[in-house]
C-alpha positions as CSV (number, residue, x, y, z in Angstrom):
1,X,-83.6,-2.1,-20.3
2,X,-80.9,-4.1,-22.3
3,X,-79.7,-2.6,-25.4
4,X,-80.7,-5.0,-27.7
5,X,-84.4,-5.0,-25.8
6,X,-84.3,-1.2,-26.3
7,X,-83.5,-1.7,-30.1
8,X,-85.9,-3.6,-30.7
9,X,-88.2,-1.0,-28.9
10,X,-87.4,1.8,-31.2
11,X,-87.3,-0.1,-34.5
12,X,-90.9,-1.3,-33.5
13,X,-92.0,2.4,-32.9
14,X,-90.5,3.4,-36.7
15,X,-92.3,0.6,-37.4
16,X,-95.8,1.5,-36.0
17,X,-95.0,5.5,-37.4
18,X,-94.8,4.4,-40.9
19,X,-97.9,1.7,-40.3
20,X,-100.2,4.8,-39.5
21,X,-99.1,6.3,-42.7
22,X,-100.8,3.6,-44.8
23,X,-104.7,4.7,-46.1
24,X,-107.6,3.2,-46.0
25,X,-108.2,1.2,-48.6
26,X,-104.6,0.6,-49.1
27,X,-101.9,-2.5,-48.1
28,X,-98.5,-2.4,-47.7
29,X,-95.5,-4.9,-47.2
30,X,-93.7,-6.3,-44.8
31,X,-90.5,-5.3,-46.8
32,X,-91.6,-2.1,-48.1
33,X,-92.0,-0.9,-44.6
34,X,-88.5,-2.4,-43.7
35,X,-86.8,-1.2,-47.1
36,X,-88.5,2.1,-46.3
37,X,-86.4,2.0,-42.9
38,X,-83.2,1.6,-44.4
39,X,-83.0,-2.4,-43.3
40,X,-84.2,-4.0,-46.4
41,X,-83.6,-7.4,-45.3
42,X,-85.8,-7.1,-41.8
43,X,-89.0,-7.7,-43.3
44,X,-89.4,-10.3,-40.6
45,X,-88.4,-8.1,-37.6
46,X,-91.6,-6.1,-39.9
47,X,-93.9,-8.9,-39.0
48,X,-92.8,-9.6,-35.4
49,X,-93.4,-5.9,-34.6
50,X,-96.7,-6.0,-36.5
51,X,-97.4,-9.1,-34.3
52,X,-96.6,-7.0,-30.9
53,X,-99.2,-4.3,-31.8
54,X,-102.5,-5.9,-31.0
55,X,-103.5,-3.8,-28.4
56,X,-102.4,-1.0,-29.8
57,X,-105.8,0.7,-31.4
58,X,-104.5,3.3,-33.7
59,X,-102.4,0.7,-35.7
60,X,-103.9,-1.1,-38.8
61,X,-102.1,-3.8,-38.7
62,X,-104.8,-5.4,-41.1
63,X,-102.7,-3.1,-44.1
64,X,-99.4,-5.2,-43.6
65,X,-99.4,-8.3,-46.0
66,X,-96.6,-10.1,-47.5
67,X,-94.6,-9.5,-50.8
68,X,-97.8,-11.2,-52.8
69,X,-100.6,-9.6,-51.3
70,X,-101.4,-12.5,-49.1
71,X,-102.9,-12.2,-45.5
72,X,-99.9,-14.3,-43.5
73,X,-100.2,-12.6,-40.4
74,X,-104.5,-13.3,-40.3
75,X,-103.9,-15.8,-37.4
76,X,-103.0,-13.2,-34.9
77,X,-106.4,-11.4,-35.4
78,X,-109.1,-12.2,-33.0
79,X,-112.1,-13.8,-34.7
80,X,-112.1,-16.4,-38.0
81,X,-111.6,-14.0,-40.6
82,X,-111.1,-10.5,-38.8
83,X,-107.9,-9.5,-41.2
84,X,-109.9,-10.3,-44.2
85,X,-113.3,-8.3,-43.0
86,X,-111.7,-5.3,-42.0
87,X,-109.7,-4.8,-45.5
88,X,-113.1,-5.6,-47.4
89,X,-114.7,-3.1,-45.2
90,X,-112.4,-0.4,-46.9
91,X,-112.7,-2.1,-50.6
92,X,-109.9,-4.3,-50.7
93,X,-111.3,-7.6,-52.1
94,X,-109.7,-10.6,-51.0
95,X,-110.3,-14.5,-52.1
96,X,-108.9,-17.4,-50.6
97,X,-106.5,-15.3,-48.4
98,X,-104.9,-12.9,-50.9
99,X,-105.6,-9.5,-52.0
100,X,-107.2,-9.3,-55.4
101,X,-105.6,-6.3,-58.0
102,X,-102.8,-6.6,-55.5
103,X,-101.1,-3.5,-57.6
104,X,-104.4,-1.4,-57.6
105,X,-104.5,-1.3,-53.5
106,X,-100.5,-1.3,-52.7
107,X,-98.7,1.8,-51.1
108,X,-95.2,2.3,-51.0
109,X,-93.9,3.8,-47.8
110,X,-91.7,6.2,-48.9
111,X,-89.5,7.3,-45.4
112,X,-86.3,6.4,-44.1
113,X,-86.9,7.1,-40.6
């Protein structure tokens, strides 16, 4: 495995540790999880990994949003509105593809690791 592949690798895996983390009922950001990491300005490298964990089951991926509380990364889950169902399944109220009381629902990781 290349280094860089192998990078990439483990930054996903921190990635997916601090992703389990989040509770139900609760969202997070793309760049809290990365500040949380120590790499503030990888909030993309965030959403790439968060892209690459769809068959992963014990992820909930539906908890990562972007900065505003809006549901960016909805078109990698299966079905129309899939994102959107499971976070109002856990009381997270969301209208025209952002969260609603944003503040009320969002966790800060608080890790570096």
């Amino acid at each position: 495995m290349k280094t860089k592949e192998r990078e990439n690798n483990n930054f996903f895996e921190r990635v997916y540790e601090i992703a389990r983390l989040i509770p139900e009922g609760k969202v997070t950001s793309y760049g809290a999880i990365a500040k949380a990491l120590g790499a503030a300005r990888s909030a993309r490298m965030v959403g790439w990994a968060m892209n690459a964990c769809h068959n992963l089951d014990d992820i909930p991926a539906h908890r990562v949003v972007n900065r505003k509380g809006l549901l960016t990364g909805k078109h990698h889950f299966d079905g129309t509105n899939l994102m959107q169902q499971l976070l109002e399944n856990e009381g997270v109220k969301v209208i025209d593809n952002q969260i609603i009381d944003f503040e009320k629902h969002f966790w800060e990781p608080k890790m570096n690791l």
